[in-house]
N, C-alpha and C positions, 0 to 999 in steps of 0.2 A: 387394598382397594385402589384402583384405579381409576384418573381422572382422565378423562379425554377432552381434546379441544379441537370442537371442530372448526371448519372454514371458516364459517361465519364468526367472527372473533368481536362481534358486540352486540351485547357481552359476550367475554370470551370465559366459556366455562373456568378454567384455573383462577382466575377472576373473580365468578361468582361463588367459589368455594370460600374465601372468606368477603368477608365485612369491610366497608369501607375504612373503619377506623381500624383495621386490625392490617390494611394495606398500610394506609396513612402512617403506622407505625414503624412499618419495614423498612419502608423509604427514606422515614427519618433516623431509621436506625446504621441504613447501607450506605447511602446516597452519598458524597460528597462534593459535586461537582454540577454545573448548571450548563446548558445546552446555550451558547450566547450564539452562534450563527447554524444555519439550517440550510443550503442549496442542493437541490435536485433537477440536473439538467433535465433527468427524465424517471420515471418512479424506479428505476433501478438501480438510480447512480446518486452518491450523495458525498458533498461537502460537509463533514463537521464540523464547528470550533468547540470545545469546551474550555471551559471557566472552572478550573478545581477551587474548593476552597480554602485550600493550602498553599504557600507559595509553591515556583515550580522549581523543580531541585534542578541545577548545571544539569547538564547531557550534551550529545558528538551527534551533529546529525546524522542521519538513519538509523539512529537507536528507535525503540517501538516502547510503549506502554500499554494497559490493558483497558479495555473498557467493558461495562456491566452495566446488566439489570435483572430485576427481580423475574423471577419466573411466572408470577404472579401480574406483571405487563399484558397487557394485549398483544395482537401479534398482526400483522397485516392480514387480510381477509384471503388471498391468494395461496398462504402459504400451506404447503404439507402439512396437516392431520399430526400432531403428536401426542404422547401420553404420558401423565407425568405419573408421580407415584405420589398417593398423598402430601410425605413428608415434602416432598421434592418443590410442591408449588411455594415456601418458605424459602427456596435458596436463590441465591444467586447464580448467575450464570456470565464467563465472562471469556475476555479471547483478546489473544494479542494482537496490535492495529501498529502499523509502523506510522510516525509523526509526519506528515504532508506540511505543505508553505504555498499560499500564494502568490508571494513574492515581491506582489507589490500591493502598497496602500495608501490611499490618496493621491499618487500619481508618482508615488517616490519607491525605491525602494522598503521593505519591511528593515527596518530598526532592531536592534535588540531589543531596547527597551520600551520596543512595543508589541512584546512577545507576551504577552498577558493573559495567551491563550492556546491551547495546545489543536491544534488543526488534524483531522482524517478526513480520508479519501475510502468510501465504503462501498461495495456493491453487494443489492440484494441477492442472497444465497436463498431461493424458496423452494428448492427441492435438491433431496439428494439421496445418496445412495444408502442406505440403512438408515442409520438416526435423523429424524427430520431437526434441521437448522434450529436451532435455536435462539440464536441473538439477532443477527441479522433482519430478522422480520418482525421484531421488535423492537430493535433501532430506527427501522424505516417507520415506526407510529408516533415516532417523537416531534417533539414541536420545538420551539425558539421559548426559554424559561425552562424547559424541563429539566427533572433532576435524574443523574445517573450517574453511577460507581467509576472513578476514573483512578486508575494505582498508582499509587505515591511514588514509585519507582520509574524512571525510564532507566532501560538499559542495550546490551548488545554487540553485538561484535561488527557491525556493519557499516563500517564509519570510513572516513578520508584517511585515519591514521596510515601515515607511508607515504603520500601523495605533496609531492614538491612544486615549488610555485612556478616552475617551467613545464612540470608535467602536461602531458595529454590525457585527458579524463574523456572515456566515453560510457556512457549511462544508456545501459539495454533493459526495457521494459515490457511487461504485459498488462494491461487494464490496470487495475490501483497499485498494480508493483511499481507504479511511476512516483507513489508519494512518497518516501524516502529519496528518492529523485531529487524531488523538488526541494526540497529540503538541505540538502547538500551543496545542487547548485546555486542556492543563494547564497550559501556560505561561501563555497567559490568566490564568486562574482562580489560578494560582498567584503570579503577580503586581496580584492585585486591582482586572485590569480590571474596570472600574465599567460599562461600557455591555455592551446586550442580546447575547447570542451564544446561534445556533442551529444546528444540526449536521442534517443529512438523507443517511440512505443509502439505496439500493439496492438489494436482492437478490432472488435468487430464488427461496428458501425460510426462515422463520423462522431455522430452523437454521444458517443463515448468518451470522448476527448476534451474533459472536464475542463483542464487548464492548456487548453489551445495558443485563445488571445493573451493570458501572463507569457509564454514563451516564444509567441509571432514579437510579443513588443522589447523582449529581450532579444531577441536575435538585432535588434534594431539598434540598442540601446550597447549592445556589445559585440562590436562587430568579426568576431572571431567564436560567437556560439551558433550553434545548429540545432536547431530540431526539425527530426524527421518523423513522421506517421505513416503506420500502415494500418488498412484498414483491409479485411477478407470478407465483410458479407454486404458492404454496398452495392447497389444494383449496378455504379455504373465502374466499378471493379472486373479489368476482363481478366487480368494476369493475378489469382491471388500468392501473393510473398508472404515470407514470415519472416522475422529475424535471421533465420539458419540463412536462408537464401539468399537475402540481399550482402550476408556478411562474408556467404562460401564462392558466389560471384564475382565481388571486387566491387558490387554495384555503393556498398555500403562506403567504402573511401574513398569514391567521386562524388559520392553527394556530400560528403561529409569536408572535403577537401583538402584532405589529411592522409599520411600513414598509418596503418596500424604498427605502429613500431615497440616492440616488446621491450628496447632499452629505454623507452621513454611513455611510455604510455598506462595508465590502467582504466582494467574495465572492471565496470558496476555491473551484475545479472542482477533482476528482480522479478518473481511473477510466477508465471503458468512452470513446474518442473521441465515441461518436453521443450521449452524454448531453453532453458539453461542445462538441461542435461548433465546432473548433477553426477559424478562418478563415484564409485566405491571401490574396495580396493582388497582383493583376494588374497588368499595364504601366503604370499610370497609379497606381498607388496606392490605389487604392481595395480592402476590404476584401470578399469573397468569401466567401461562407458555403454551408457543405455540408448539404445538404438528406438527408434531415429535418431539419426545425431544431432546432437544440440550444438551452442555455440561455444559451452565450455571446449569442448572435444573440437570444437575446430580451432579455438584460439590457442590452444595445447599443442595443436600441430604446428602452429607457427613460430611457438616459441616462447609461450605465454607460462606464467608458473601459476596455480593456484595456491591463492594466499589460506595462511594459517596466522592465527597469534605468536603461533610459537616459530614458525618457517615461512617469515612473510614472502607474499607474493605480489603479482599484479592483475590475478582474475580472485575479484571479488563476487560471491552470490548470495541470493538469502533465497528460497521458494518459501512460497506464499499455500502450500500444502501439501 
């Protein structure tokens, strides 16, 4: 048997399949973790902090952790039509989120030991191609106390490891591929990297641009960072650019006011695949790149190595699907 859930998600059928007491119990069964901060620039963009109720284990910024909840949640009223399967409305459901920072608090820098709380950077997913979203629009019904599944693990391969304190670090972005970003560059800045670091995102309306004001007043505050934004669906946008462009241009290292210099530099991709154009790599070894060209395949041209654990480099990626 099959349970459907439609639009109107209050109540949300999976929902009224069991009993309040029989929710009540799931929660206290999954849960570990409490929702201590809540911001949504706009209903499809969202700040989270969580509160686990375990201490937080050491991790490398842009490591990622999981977060969950019960299938048996509400879901925003917008989103895609799903159906679960009896058993199904009993489990949880969960998805890797990489670790965001806003950088600063009470007007100082964030503190280590005032890391009390693990930070994401979310956007609503309400449709999509086959399976309709699942978490996502059940994360966006949560409030400020609420309880959700946060994993005892952070981990990942996406970290500063290899990066010297005279290095050039520059960090390329698409919509929440910026929060391991953020994350990083505080560390940076927080440990008194001395060399130029520059930060570029993505999106497709100003409003997008969650943590704007933390890095206009970082650029202020350290006067050797940059951040730059592009944005493609503003009305008063005549020329739209993407990463690829501004970086195949040259436009990218006048604004930035730097080299892209391969003996001294690394770069961060995070985000949408067709902006990082990840490569693979055919019977013979050689290296394949997926057209349109992304920025991997242009920074390769210049001289750039893509890093591995085992054959480190200086082009770092992670996609975000």
């Amino acid at each position: 048997m099959a349970i459907v859930s439609h639009t109107l998600n209050t109540p949300d059928r999976s929902t009224a399949m069991l009993s309040p007491e029989e929710i009540a119990q799931l929660r206290q069964k999954y849960y570990n973790a409490t929702v201590a901060y809540l911001y949504k620039p706009h209903d499809e963009l969202m700040i989270l902090r969580v509160r686990p109720d375990f201490p937080i284990p050491p991790y490398k910024p842009g490591q990622y952790t999981t977060l969950g909840l019960g299938y048996w949640e509400p879901r925003v009223p917008e989103a895609q039509p799903e159906e679960l399967a009896e058993d199904q409305v009993r489990k949880v459901v969960r998805r890797a989120y990489s670790i965001s920072s806003s950088i600063w608090r009470d007007g100082d820098l964030i503190r280590p030991e005032d890391e009390t709380e693990l930070e994401f950077y979310i956007v609503l997913v309400k449709r999509a191609n086959g399976k309709p979203p699942a978490l996502t629009p059940r994360l966006f019904r949560l409030k400020e106390g609420d309880r959700l599944v946060c994993g005892p693990k952070i981990t990942g391969h996406y970290t500063l490891d290899g990066v010297q304190p005279d290095d050039r670090v520059l960090f390329l972005a698409t919509g929440t591929g910026e929060a391991p970003h953020n994350k990083m560059i505080l560390e940076l800045v927080r440990s008194g990297h001395r060399g130029p670091i520059g930060s570029v995102v993505c999106v497709r309306y100003s409003r997008d641009l969650a943590y704007l004001q933390a890095h206009r007043r970082l650029e202020q505050y350290r006067p050797n960072y940059r951040y730059i934004t592009l944005t493609t669906r503003d009305p008063e946008v005549r020329e739209k650019k993407y990463i690829q462009d501004i970086l195949r241009s040259g436009e990218l290292e006048e604004r930035l006011g730097w080299q892209l210099d391969p003996s001294c530099t690394h770069v961060f991709l995070c985000g949408n695949p067709a902006m990082i154009g990840p490569p693979k790599k055919d019977e013979q070894g050689n290296l394949v790149f997926p057209q349109p060209t992304g920025a991997v395949e242009l920074l390769v041209r210049r001289g750039f190595k893509i890093h591995h654990p085992k054959d480190p480099g200086n082009i770092h990626f992670e996609t975000y699907w």
